[in-house]
C-alpha positions as CSV (number, residue, x, y, z in Angstrom):
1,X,38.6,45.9,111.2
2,X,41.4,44.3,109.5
3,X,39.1,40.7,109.2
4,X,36.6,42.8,107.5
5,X,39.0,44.3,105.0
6,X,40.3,41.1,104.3
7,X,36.7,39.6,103.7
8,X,36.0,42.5,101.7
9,X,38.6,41.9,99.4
10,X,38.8,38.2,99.7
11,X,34.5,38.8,98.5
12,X,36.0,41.0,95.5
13,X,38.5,38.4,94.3
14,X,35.8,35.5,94.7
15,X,32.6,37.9,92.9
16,X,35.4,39.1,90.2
17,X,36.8,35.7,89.6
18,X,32.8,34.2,89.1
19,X,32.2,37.4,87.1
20,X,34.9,36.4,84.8
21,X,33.4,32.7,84.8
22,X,30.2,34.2,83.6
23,X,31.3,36.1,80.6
24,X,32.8,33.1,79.2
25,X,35.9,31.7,81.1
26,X,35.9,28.2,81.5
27,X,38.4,27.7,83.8
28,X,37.7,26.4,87.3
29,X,37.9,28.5,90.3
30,X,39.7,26.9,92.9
31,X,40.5,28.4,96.8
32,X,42.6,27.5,99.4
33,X,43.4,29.2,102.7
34,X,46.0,28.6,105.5
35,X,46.5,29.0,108.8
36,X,49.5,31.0,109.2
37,X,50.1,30.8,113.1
38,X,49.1,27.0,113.3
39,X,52.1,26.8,110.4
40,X,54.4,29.3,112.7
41,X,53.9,27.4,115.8
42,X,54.0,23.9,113.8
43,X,57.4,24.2,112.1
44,X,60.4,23.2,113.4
45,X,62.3,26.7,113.0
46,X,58.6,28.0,114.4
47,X,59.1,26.3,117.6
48,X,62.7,27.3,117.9
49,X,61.9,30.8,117.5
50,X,59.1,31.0,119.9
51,X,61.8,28.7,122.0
52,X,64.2,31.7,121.8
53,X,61.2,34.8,122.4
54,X,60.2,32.9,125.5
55,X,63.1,32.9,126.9
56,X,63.6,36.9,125.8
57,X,60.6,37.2,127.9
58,X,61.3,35.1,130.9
59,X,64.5,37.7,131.3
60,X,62.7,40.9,130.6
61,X,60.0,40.0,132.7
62,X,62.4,38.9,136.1
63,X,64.3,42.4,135.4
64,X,60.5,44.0,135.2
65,X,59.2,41.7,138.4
66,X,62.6,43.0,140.6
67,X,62.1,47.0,139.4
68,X,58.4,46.4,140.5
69,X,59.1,44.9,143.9
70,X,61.4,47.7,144.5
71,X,59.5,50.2,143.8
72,X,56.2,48.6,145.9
73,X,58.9,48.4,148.8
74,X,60.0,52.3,148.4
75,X,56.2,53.0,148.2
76,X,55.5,51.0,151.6
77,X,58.4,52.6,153.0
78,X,56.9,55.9,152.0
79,X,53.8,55.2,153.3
80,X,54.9,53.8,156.4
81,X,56.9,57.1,157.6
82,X,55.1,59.4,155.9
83,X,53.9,60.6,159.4
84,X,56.8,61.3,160.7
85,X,59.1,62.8,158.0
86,X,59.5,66.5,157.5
87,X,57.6,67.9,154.6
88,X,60.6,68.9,152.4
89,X,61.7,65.2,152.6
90,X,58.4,63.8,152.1
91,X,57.8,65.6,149.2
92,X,61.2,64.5,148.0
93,X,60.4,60.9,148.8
94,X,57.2,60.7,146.6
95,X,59.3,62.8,144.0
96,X,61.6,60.0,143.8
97,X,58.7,57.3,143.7
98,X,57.1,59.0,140.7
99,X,60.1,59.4,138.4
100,X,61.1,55.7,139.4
101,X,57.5,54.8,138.4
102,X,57.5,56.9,135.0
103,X,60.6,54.8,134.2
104,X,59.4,51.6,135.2
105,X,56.3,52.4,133.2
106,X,58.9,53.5,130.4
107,X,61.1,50.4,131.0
108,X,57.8,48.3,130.2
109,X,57.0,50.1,127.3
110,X,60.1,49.7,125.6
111,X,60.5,45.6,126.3
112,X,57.2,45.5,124.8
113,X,58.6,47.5,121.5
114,X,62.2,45.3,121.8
115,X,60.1,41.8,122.3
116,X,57.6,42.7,119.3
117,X,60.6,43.5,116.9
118,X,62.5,40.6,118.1
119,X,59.5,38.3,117.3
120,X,59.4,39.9,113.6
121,X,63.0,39.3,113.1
122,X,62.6,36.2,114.0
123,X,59.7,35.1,112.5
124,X,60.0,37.3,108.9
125,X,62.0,34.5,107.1
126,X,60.0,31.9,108.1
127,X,56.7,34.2,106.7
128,X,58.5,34.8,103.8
129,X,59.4,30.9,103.4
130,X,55.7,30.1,103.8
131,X,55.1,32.7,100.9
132,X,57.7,31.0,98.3
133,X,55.9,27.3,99.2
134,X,52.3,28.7,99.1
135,X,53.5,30.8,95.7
136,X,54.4,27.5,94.3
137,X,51.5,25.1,95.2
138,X,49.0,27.6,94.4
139,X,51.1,27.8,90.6
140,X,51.3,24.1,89.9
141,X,47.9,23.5,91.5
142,X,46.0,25.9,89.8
143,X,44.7,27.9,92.7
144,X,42.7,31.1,91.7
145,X,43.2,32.6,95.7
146,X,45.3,31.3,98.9
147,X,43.5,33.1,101.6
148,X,44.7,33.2,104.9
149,X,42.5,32.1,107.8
150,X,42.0,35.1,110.0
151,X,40.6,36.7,106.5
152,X,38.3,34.4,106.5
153,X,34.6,33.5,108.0
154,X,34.1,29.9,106.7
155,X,35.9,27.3,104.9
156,X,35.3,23.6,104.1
157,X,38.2,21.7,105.8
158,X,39.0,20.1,102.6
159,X,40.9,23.4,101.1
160,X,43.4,23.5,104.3
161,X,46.4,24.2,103.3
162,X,48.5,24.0,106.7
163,X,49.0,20.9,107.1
164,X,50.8,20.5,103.3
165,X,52.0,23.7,104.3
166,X,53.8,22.7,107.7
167,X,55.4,19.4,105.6
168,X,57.0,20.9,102.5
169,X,58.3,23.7,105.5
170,X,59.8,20.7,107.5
171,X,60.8,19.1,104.5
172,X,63.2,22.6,103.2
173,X,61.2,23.6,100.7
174,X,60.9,27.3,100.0
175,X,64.5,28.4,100.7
């Protein structure tokens, strides 16, 4: 849905900007695009960050992996005795495994909301970097529209801008 709206308006700046050309304007209409998570995972503070969220991960998902495991063995262990244990401890047993597995099902939920806002932190001032050094080529170079790629259906590999992109990043431009 989102590629579509960006199309759609990507369409409307294109149709609008040849409009213009045909009432008159003689000025050139030039595009770009660039591809915003090749640039992420390109740049060296890119590859730190994603150095630092893996390792988030790697932690959240051996605390999730050992909450699991205990759970599966409470759950065997239910299962296993369930013949023999009086009803009102039975029913407390499979009590027990349910709330642990609404909060493991909780837990999960939450590291997902934690690990998804520590990836924006992490990766907002690099965006925003990329915005200041795409804001400034597309001024000096005369670019009508710098679309990114995921808005996109088809570009000529000559407009790229990633790779000039991923350079001026690495070489501290845009701070």
């Amino acid at each position: 849905m989102t590629r579509w709206i960006g199309c759609t308006v990507a369409a409307t700046l294109i149709f609008g900007a040849f409009s213009v050309q045909a009432l008159g304007d003689t000025s050139q209409v030039k595009i770009g695009y660039v591809d915003l998570q090749k640039a992420l995972m390109s740049v060296n503070e890119g590859k730190k960050a994603k150095a630092r969220l893996e390792k988030k991960v790697k932690a959240k998902q051996k605390e999730f992996d050992k909450k699991q495991n205990d759970l599966k063995r409470l759950k065997d262990e239910l299962e296993q005795q369930a013949a023999i244990m009086k009803d009102d401890v039975k029913r407390q047993k499979v009590q027990d495994y349910q709330r642990r597995l609404m909060e493991l099902q909780d837990y999960y939920i939450n590291n997902q909301k934690e690990l998804a806002a520590a990836e924006a932190k992490l990766t907002k001032p690099i965006f925003d970097r990329f915005e200041r050094i795409l804001q400034v080529i597309g001024a000096k170079e005369n670019y009508t529209v710098i679309l990114e790629k995921n808005s996109t259906v088809y570009f000529s590999p000559e407009v790229d801008l990633t790779g000039r992109l991923i350079r001026d990043f690495n070489a501290g431009k845009g701070k």
